[in-house]
C-alpha positions as CSV (number, residue, x, y, z in Angstrom):
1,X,0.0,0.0,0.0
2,X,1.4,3.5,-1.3
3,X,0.9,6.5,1.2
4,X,0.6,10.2,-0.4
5,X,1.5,12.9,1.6
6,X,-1.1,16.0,2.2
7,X,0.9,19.3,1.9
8,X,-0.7,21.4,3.8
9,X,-3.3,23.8,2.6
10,X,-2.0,27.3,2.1
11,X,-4.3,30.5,1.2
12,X,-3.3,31.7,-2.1
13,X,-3.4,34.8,-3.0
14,X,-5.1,35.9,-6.2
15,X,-3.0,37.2,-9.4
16,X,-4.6,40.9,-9.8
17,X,-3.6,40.9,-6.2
18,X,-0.2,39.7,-6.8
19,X,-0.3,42.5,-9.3
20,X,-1.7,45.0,-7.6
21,X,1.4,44.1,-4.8
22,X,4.1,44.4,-6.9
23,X,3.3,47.8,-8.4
24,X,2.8,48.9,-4.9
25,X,5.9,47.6,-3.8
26,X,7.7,49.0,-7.1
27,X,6.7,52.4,-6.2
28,X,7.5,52.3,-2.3
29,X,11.3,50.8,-3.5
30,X,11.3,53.9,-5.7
31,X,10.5,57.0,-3.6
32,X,12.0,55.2,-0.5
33,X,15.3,55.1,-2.5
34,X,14.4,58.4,-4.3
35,X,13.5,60.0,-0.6
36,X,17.0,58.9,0.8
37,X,18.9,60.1,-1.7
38,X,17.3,63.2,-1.8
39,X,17.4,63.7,2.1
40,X,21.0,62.7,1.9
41,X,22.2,65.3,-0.5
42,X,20.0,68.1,1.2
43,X,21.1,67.0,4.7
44,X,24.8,67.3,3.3
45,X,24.6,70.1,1.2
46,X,22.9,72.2,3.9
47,X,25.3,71.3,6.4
48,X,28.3,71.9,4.0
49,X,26.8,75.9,3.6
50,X,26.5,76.0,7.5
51,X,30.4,75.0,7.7
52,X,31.5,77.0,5.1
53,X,29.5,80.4,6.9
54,X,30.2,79.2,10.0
55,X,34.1,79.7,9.3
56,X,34.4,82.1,7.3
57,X,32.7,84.4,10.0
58,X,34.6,83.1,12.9
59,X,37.8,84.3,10.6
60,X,36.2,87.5,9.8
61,X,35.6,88.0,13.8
62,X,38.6,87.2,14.7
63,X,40.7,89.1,12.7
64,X,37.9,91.8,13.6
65,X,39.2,91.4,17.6
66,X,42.7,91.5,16.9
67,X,42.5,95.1,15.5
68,X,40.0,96.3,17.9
69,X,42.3,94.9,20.9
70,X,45.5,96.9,19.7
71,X,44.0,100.0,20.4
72,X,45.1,100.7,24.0
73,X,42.4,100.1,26.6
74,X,40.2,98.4,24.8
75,X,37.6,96.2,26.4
76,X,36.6,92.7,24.9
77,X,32.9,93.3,26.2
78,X,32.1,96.1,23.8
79,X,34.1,94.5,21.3
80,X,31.9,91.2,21.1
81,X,29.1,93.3,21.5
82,X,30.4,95.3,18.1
83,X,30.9,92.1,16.2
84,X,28.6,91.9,13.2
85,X,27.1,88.5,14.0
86,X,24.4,86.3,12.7
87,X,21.4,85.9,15.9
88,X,22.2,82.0,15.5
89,X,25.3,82.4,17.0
90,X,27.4,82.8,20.3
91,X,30.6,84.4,20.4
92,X,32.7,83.7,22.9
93,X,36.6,85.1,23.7
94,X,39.6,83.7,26.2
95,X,42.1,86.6,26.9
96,X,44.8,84.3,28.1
97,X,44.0,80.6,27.2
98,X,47.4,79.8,29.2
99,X,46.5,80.5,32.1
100,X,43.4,77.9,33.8
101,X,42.6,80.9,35.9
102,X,41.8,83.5,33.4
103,X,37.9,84.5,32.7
104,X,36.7,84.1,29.7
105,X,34.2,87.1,28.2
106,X,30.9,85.6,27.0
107,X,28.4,86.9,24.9
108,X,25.0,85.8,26.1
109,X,24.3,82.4,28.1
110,X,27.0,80.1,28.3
111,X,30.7,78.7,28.9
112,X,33.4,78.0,27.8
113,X,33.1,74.3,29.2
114,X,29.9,74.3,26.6
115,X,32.5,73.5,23.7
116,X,33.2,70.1,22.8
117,X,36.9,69.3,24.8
118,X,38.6,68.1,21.4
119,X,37.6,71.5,19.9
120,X,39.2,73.7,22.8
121,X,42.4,71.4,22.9
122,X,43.2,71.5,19.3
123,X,43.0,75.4,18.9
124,X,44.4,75.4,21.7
125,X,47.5,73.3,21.0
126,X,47.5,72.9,17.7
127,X,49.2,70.3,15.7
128,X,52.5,72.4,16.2
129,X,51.6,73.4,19.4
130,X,51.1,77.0,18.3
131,X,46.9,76.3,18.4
132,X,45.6,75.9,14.9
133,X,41.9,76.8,13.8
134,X,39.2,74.0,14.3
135,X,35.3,73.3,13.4
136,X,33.4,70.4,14.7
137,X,29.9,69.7,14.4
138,X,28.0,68.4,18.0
139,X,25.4,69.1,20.7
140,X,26.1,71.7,22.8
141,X,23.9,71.6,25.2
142,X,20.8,70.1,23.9
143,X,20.8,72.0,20.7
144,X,22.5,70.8,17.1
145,X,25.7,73.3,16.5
146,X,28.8,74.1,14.8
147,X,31.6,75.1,17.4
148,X,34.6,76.9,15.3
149,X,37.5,78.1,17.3
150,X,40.6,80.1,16.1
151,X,43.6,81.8,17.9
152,X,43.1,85.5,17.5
153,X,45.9,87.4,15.2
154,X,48.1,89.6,16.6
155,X,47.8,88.2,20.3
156,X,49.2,84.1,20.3
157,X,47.7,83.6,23.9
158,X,44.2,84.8,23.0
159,X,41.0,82.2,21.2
160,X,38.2,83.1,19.9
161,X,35.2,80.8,19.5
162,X,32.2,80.9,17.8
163,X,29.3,78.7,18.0
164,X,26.6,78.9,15.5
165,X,23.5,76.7,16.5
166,X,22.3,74.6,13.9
167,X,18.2,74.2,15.1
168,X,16.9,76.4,12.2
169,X,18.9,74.1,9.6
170,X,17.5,71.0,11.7
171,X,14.0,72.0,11.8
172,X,14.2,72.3,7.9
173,X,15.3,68.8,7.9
174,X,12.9,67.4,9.8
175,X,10.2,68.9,7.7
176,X,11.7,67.9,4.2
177,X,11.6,64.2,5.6
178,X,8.3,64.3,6.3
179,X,7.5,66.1,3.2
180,X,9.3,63.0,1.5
181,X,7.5,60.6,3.6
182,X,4.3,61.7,2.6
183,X,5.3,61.9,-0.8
184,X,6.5,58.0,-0.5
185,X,3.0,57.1,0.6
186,X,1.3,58.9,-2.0
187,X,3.6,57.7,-4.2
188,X,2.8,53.9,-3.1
189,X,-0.7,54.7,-3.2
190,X,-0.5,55.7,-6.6
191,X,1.4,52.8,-7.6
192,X,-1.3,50.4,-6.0
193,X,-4.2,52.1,-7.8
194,X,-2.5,51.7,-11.5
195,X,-1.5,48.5,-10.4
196,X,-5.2,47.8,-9.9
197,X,-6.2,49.5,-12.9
198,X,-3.2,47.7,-15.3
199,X,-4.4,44.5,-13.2
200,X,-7.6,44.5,-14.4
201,X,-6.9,45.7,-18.0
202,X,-4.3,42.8,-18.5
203,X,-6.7,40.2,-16.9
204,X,-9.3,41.2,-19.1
205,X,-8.5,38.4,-21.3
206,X,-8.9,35.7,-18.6
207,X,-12.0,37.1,-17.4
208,X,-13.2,36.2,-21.0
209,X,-11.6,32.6,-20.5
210,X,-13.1,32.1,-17.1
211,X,-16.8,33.3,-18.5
212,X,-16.3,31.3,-21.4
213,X,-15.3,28.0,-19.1
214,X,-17.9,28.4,-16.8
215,X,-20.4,28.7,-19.6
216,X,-19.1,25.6,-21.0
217,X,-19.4,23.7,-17.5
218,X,-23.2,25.1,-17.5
219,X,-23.8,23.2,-20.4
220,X,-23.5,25.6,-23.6
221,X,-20.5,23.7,-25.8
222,X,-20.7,25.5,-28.4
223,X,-19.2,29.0,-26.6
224,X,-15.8,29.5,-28.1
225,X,-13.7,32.6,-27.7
226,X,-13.4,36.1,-29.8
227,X,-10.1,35.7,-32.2
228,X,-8.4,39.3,-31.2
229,X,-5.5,41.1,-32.8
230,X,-2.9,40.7,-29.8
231,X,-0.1,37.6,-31.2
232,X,0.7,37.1,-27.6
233,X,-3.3,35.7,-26.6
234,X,-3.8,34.0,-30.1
235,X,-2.2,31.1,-29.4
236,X,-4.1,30.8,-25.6
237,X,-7.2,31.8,-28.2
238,X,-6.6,28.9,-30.3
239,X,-5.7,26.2,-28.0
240,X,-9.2,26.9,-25.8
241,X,-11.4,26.9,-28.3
242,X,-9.8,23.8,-30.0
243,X,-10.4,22.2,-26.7
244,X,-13.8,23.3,-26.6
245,X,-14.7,22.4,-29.9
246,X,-13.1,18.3,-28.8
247,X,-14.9,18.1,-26.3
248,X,-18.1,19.2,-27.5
249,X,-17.6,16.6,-30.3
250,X,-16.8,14.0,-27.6
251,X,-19.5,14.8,-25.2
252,X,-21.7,14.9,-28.7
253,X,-20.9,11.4,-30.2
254,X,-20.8,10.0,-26.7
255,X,-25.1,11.3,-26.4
256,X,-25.1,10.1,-30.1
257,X,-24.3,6.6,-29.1
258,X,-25.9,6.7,-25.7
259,X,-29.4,7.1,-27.4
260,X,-28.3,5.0,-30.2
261,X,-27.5,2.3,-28.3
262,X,-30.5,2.7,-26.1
263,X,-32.6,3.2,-28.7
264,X,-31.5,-0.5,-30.4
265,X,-32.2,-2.1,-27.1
266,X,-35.6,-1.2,-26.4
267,X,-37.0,-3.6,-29.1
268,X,-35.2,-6.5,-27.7
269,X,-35.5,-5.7,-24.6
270,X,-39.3,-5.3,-25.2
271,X,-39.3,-9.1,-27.2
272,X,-37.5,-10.1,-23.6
273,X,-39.9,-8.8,-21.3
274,X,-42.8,-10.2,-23.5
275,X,-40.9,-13.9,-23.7
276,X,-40.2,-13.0,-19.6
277,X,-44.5,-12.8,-19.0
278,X,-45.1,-15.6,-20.7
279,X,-42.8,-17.7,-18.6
280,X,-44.3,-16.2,-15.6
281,X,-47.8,-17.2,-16.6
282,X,-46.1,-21.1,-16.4
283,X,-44.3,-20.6,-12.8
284,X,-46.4,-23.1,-11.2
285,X,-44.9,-25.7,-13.7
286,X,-41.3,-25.0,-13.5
287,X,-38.9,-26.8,-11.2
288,X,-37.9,-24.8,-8.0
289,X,-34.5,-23.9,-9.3
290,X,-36.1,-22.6,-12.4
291,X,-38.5,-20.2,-10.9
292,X,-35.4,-19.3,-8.7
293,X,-33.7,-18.5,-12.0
294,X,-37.1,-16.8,-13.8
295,X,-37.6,-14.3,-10.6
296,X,-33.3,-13.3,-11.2
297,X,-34.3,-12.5,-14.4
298,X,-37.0,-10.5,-14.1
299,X,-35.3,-8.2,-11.4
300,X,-32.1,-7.9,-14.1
301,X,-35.0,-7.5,-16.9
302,X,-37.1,-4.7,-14.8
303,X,-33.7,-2.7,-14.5
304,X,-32.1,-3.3,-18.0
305,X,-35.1,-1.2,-18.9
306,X,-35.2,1.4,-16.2
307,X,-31.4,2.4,-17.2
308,X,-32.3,1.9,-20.8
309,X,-35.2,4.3,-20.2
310,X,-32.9,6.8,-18.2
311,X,-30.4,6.8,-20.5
312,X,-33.0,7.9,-23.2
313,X,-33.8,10.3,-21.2
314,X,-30.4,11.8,-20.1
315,X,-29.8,11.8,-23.5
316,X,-32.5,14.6,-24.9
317,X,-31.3,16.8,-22.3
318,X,-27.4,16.5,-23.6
319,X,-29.1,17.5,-27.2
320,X,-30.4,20.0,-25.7
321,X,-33.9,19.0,-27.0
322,X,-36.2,18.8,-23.7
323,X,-38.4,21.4,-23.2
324,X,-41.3,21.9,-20.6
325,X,-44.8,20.9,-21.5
326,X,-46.4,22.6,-18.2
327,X,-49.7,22.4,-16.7
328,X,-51.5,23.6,-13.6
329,X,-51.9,20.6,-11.2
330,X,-52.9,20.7,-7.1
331,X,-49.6,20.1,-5.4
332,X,-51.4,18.4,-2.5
333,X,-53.1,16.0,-4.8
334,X,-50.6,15.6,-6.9
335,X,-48.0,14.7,-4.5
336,X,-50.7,12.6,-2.6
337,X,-51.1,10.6,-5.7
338,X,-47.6,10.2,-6.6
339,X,-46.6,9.0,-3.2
340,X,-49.4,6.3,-3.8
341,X,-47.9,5.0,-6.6
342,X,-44.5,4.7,-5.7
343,X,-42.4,1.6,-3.9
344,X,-42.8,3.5,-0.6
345,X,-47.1,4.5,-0.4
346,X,-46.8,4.8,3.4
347,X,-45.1,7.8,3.8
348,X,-46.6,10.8,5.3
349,X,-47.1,14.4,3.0
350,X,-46.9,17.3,5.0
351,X,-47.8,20.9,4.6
352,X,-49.5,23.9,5.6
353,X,-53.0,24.3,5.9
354,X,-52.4,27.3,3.8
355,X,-51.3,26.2,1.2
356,X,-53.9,22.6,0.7
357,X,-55.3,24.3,-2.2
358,X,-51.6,25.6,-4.0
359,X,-51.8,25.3,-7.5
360,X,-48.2,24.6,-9.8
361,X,-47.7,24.9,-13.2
362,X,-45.1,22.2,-14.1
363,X,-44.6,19.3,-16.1
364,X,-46.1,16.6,-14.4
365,X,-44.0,13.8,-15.8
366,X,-40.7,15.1,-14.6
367,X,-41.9,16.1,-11.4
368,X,-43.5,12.7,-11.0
369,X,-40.5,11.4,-11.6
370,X,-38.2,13.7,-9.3
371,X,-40.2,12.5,-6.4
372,X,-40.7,9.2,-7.5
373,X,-36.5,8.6,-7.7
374,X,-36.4,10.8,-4.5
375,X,-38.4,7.8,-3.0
376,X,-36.6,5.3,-4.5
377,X,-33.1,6.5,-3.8
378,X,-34.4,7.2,0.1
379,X,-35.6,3.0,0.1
380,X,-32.5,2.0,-1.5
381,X,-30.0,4.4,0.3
382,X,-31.4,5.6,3.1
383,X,-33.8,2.8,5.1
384,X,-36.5,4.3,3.8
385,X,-38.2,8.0,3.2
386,X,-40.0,9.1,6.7
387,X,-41.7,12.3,5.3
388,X,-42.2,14.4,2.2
389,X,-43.1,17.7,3.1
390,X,-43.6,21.0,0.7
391,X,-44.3,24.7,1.4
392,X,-44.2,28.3,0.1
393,X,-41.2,30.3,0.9
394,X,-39.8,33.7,0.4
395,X,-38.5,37.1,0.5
396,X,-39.9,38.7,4.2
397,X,-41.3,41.7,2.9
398,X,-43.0,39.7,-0.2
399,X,-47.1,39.8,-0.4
400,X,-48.5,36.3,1.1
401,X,-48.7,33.7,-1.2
402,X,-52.0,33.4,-3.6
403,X,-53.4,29.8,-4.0
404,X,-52.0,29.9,-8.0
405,X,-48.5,30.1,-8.9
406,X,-46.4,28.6,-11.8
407,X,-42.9,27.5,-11.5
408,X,-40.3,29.6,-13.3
409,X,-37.1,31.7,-12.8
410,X,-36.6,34.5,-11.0
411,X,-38.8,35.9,-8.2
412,X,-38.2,35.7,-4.4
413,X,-41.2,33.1,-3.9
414,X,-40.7,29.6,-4.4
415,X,-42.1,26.3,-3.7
416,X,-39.8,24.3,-1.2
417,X,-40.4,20.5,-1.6
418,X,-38.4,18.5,1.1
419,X,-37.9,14.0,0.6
420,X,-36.2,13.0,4.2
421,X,-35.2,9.5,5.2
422,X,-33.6,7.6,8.0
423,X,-30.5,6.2,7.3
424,X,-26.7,7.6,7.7
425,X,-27.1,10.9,5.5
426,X,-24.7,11.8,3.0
427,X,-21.3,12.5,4.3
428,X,-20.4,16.6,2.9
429,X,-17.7,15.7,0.5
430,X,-20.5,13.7,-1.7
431,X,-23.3,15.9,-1.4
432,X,-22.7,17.2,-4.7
433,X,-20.7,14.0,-6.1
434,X,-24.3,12.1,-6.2
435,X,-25.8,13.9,-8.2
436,X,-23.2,13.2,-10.9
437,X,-24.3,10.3,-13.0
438,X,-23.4,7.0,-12.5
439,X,-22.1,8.3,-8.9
440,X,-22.8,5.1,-6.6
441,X,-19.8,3.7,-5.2
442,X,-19.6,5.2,-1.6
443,X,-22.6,5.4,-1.0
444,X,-23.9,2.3,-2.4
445,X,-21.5,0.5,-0.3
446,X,-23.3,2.2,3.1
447,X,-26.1,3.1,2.5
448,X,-27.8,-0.1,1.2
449,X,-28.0,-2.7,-1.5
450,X,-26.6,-0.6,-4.3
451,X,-28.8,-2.0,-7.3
452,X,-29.6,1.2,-9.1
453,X,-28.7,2.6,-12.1
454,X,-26.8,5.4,-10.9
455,X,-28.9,7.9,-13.2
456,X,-31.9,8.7,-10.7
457,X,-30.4,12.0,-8.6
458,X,-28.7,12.7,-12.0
459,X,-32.1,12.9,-13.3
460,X,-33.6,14.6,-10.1
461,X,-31.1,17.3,-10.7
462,X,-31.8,17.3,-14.7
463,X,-35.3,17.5,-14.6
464,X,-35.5,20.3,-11.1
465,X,-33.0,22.6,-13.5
466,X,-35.2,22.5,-16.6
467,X,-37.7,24.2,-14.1
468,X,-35.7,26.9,-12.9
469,X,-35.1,25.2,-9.2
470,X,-32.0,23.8,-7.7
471,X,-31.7,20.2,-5.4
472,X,-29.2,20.4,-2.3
473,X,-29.4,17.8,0.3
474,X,-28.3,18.4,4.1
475,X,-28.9,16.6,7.3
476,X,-32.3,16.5,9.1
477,X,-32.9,19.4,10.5
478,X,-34.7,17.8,13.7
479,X,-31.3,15.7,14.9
480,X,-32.2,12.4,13.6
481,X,-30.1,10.4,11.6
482,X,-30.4,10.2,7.8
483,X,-30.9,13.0,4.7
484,X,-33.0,15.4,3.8
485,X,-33.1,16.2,0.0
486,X,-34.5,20.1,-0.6
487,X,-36.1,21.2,-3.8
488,X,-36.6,24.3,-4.9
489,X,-38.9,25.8,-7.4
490,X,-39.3,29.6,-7.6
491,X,-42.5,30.8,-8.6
492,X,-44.6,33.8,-9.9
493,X,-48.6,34.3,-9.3
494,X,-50.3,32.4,-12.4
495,X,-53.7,33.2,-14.2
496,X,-56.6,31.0,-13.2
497,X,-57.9,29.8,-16.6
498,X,-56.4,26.1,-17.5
499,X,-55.9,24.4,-14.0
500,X,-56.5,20.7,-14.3
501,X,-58.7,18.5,-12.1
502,X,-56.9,15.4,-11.0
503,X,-58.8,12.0,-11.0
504,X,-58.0,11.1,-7.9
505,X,-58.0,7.3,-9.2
506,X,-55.6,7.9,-12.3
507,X,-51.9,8.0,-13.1
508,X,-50.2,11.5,-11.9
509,X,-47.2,10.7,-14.2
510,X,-49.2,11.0,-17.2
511,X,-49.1,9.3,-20.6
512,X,-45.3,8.8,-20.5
513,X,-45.2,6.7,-17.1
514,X,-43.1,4.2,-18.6
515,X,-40.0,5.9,-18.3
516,X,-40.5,6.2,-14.5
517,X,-38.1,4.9,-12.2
């Protein structure tokens, strides 16, 4: 015994979304890598201009103190005070940076300790030892800055530094990144809307596939798909509708030789079950073993026929040639009498009192016959039906139902007809499978003896379709064991003239009974 493994099930996610992603993800790459760049070279170049001031003015000052302090008796507070000065800035002057004891002159708030130590020691030092002139960006304090020192010309044992606070420059900054920020997630937005636009426009063509698939699966073979002009769909063009036109041509000469073939057996098959009657009139003569033999026979017989007869049928509605021949009939009465005439005459119909008198304008012999194989499957399958049960539902806010409706497509009433039984159910992963034809194996092999011909839910679900209703079945709504089987039939109000009486002695599957299950 082999063993496959189950991967386990992951969510896909769905192409125009895939799409829809990348373009969004595109255009947040792009103006994240745009917005860096840009925010880089601003940052830099901004801070490169702030240097370049920043120095040039602490020269200018300098050189400015240095004259003013050779005249005799001048005072370095008026001079600072005299210095032409940007109001981002903070001049500050040590007379004698030798000596630890002398007092620097400050121009507003401040210290000299304020300045980053590696600034003061290299103008004060220098690389020569002579002090040298030095810039350095940092925090002073709590605030961005350039500190720029530089020994004041004309007196070796004086420095003068200068710094120039940097929050004006910094407040810029901060409001061109969030300028490119929100420009990023417009930008990203805008990439996600044209990739949902260029999404749709390039799965345009396999929206046209899709429709023209499912249309196929619904039935209509002969929808193919529009040649266009684009070389790169032509050949997905070609290949769909070749496969379309195969397997309309398969699924053609198969119905071809279904109804062929069923059509050659009915005569012998009708020269049998003549031959079959006769030898049933002599029973009482044959040996034990014989009648044994004769009653085999005439089970095999009585269902070579029914699947001859169902596969007659299946076959007009793969040519597409049945068609409705609708009546008005009492559903009460109607379903009273088909009950009666089936394997199973026992079981109960229910309704409401409100609805005894509902009249139906369907085909009688197909909806004879989806009860009758409801029956049927529910005595092979399902130990037997336990109730039929039909009523008038709808939208809420619809009028209350009238006593005459006819079944066809569309409104929000409908007639709900319900076949339940009392046997294991259906398990939910064939609840759609047995309805398929020929769909027997798993549930034969539960449910019961198996002996059918595979075509009666097939059928069901045939005939229900060519109404305008649907067939689900579900468990029993009331906790029980087995399956309930729910028709539905939507319905519009009907005219009065043409309802038929019912002889409640006659045949409710009309002149075409034989074809009954």
């Amino acid at each position: 015994m082999t063993q496959t493994a189950t991967e386990p099930t992951r969510r896909s996610i769905g192409l125009r979304t895939r799409i829809t992603a990348a373009f969004a993800l595109g255009a947040l790459l792009l103006s994240g890598l745009l917005a860096v760049t840009t925010y880089g070279a601003t940052r830099e170049n901004l801070l490169d201009q702030a240097d370049d001031g920043a120095l040039q003015q602490a020269f200018r000052n300098a050189r400015e103190i240095g004259q003013a302090l050779q005249v005799e008796g001048a005072e370095a507070q008026p001079i600072l005070e005299a210095l032409l000065r940007t109001r981002e800035s903070q001049p500050i002057l040590d007379p004698d940076a030798s000596d630890p004891d002398n007092d620097p002159v400050v121009l507003g708030t401040g210290d000299l300790s304020d300045l980053p130590l590696e600034l003061v020691t290299l103008v004060n030092t220098g690389l020569d030892g002579d002090g040298a002139a030095a810039r350095q960006r940092a925090n002073v304090g709590d605030r961005p800055a350039i500190a720029v020192g530089s020994p004041v010309p004309g007196f070796p044992n004086h420095r003068y530094y200068e710094i120039v606070w940097l929050d004006e420059t910094d407040s810029t900054l901060n409001s061109l990144a969030i300028t490119l920020l929100g420009a990023s997630l417009i930008t990203t937005l805008l990439g996600a809307a044209l990739g949902a636009w260029a999404s749709r426009r390039l799965l345009i063509p396999l929206a046209e596939v899709s429709v023209a698939a499912e249309a196929i699966a619904g039935g209509r073979l002969d929808t193919r798909l529009e040649t266009g002009t684009d070389p790169d769909l032509a050949s997905l063009v070609g290949s769909f509708n070749e496969m379309a036109e195969a397997l309309e041509r398969r699924i053609e000469r198969d119905a071809r030789f279904a109804s062929d073939v069923s059509h050659e057996l009915r005569s012998p098959l009708m020269t049998l079950s003549a031959s079959i009657h006769v030898l049933e009139g002599r029973r009482d003569e044959m040996p034990e073993r014989a009648q044994t033999a004769l009653t085999l026979l005439v089970d095999d017989v009585g269902r070579f026929q029914q699947l001859v007869e169902d596969l007659l049928e299946m076959s007009r509605f793969d040519a597409g040639s049945a068609h409705l021949e609708r009546e008005d009939v009492h559903l009460a009465e109607f379903l009273r009498q088909v009950i009666s005439h089936s394997a199973s005459p026992g079981v109960p119909l229910g309704y409401e009192p409100a609805t005894a008198d509902l009249v139906v304008g369907v085909e009688k012999r197909r909806l004879a016959q989806v009860v009758t194989n409801l029956l049927e499957n529910a005595r092979k399958y399902g130990g037997g039906a336990t109730l039929v049960r039909f009523e008038v539902v709808g939208d809420e806010e619809a009028p209350p139902p009238l006593h005459r409706f006819t079944v066809n497509t569309g409104p929000s009433l409908g007639v709900m007809l319900i076949v339940e039984d009392r046997g294991d159910g259906v398990p939910v992963g064939d609840r759609e499978a047995i309805f398929e034809r020929f769909h027997r194996g798993a549930i034969a092999g539960r449910r019961g003896t198996g002996s059918g011909t595979g075509l009666g839910l097939a059928l069901v679900r045939e005939h229900i379709r060519l109404h305008g209703g649907s067939i689900e079945v579900t468990d029993r709504l009331d906790g029980e064991s087995g399956a309930r089987f729910v028709v539905l039939f939507p319905l519009v109000e009907a005219h009065p003239e043409g309802v038929s009486e019912l002889d409640p002695g006659g045949d409710p599957r009309g002149a075409d009974s034989e074809e009954l299950v």
